[in-house]
C-alpha positions as CSV (number, residue, x, y, z in Angstrom):
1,X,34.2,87.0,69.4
2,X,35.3,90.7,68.9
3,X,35.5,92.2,65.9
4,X,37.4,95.4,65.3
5,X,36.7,97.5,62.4
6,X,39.5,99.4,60.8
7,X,39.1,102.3,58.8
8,X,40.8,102.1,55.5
9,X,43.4,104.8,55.3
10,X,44.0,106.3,51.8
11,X,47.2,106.7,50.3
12,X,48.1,110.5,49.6
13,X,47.9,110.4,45.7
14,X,44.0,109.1,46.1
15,X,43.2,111.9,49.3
16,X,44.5,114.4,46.7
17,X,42.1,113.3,44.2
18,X,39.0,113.5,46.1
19,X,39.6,116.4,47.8
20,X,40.1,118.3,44.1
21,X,36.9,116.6,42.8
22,X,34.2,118.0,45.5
23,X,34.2,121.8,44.0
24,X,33.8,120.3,40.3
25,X,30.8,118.4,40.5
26,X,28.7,121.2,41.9
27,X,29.5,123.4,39.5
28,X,28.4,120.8,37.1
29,X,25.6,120.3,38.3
30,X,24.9,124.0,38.4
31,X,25.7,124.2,35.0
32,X,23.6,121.7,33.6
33,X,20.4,122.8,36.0
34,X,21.0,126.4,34.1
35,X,20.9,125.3,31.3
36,X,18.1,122.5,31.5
37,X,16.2,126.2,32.6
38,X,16.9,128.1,29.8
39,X,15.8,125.2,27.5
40,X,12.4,125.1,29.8
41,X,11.9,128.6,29.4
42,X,12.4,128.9,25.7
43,X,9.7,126.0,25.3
44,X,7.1,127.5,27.1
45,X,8.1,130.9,25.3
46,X,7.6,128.9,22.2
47,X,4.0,127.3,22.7
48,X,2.7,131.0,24.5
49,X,3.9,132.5,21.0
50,X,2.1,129.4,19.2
51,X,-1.1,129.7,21.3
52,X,-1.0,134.0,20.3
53,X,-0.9,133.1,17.1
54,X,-3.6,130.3,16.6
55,X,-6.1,132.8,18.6
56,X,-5.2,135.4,16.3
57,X,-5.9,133.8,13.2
58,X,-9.1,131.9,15.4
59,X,-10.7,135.6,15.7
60,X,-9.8,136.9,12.6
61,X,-11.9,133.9,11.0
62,X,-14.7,134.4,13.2
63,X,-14.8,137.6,11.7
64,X,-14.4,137.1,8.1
65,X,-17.3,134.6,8.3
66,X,-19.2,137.1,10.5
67,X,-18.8,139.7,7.4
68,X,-19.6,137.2,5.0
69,X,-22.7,136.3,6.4
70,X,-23.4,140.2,6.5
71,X,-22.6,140.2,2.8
72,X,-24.8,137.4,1.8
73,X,-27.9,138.7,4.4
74,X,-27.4,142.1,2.3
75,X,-27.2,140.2,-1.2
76,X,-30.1,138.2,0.1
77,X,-32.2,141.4,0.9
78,X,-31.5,143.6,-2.0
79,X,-32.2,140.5,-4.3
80,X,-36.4,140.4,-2.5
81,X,-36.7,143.9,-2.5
82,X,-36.1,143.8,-6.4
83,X,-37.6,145.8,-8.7
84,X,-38.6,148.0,-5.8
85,X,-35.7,149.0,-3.7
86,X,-34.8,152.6,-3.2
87,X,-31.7,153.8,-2.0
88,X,-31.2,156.4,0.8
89,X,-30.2,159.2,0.2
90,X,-30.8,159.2,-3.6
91,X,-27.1,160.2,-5.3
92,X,-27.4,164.2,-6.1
93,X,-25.5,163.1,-9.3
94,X,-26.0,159.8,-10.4
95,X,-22.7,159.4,-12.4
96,X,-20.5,159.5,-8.8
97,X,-20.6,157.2,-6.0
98,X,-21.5,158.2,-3.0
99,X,-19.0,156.0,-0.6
100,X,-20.8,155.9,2.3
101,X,-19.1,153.1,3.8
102,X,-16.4,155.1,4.6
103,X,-17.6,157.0,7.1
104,X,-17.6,155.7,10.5
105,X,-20.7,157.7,11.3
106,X,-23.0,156.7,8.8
107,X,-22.7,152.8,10.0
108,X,-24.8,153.5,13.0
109,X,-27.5,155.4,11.1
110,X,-29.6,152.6,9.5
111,X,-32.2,154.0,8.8
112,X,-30.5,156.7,6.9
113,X,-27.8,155.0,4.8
114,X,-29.3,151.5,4.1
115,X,-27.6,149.8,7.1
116,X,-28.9,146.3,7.5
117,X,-27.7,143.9,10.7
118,X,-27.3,140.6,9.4
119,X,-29.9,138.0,10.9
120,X,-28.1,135.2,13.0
121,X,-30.7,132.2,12.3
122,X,-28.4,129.0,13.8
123,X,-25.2,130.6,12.6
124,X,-23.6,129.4,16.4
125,X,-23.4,126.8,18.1
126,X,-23.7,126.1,21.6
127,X,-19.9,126.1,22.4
128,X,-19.5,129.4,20.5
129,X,-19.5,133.0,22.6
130,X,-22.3,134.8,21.0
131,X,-21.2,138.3,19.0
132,X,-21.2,141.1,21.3
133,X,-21.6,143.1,18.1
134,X,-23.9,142.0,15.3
135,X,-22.4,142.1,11.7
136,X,-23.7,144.9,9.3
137,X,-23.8,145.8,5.9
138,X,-24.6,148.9,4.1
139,X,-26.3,149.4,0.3
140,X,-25.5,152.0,-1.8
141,X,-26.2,152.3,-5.8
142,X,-23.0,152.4,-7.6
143,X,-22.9,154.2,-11.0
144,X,-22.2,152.3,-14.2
145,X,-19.5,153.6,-16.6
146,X,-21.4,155.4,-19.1
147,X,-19.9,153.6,-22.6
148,X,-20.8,150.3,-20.7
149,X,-23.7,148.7,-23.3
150,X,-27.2,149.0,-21.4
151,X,-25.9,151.3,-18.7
152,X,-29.1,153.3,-19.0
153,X,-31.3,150.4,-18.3
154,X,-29.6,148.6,-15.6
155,X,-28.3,149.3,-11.9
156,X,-25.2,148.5,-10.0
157,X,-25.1,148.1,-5.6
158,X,-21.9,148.4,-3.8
159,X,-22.6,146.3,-0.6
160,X,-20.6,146.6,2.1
161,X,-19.8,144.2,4.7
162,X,-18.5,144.1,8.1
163,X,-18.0,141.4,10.5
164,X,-16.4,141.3,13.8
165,X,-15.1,138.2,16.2
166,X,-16.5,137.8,19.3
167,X,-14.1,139.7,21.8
168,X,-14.3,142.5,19.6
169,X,-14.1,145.7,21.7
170,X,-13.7,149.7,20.7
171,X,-13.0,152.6,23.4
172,X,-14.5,155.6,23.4
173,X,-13.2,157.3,20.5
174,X,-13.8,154.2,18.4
175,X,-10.2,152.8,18.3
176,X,-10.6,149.0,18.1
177,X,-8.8,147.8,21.6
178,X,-9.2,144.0,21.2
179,X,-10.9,141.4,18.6
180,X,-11.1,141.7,14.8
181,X,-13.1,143.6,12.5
182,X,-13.3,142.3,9.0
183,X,-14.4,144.2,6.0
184,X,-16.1,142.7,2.6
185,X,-17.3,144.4,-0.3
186,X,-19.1,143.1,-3.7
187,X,-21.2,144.6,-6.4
188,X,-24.3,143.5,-7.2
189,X,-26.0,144.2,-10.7
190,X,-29.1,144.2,-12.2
């Protein structure tokens, strides 16, 4: 037996048709693969922006509970040193504070200015990066307001606090370059 094949011959309307159709669907496509990468790209955009901000707000807690620490170690050593703590340097006039805190120069001078590094006893765990610097906190006596009842008998500390996260990193001139430094402050009366 021999078969013949024929080819089936289309009729002009459907040639016309097909021939119109071929320059269509690949622009289509290449439409809707543009646009499928836009949509891609704003996702990722969207979770890098997510991740930026949930490290952010990770360091800055590292270093509010590194200053807090720093605030209670200081607490904690001005409350055993009681009655006989002594403040250096002694205020010239007892009625102003000194504000020693605020200058960046007198925070690496602890023996000076009452700098204390807070002790880290178990404060991190083994998945945490260790501090690369320690927190601190500075003691200074703070004046009562005169017309305050018992003024002359009693004495008020300004404690200082401050705590940093762990990628915490200056330059030369002290300008913080990365991490997050967190400052606390209480008063402390007796």
């Amino acid at each position: 037996m021999n078969a013949t094949f024929t080819t089936p011959t289309l009729s002009r309307p459907s040639r016309i048709a097909a021939r119109g159709q071929r320059g269509i669907v690949l622009i289509t496509a290449l439409i809707l693969l543009v646009v499928l990468t836009l949509v891609a790209l704003l996702a990722v955009q969207g979770s890098i922006s997510g991740e930026q901000v949930s490290r952010n707000l990770r360091t800055s807690a590292t270093a509010a509970q590194a200053a807090e620490l720093a605030l209670r170690n200081c607490e904690d050593h001005l409350l055993a040193a009681m009655p006989s703590y002594s403040i250096n340097p002694a205020p010239p006039d007892p009625d102003t504070p000194i504000e020693l805190w605020r200058t960046a120069a007198n925070w690496a001078n602890s023996t000076m200015y009452n700098t204390i590094t807070a002790v880290l006893t178990n404060s991190l765990d083994a998945s945490s990066r260790p501090l690369p610097v320690l927190p601190l906190c500075m003691i200074e006596l703070n004046p009562l307001p005169p017309g305050e009842l018992g003024a002359q008998n009693r004495q008020s500390y300004l404690i200082t606090a401050r705590g940093f996260s762990a990628d915490y990193r200056v330059n030369g001139s002290g300008q913080v370059v990365s991490g997050s430094e967190v400052w606390l402050q209480s008063f402390f009366r007796r």
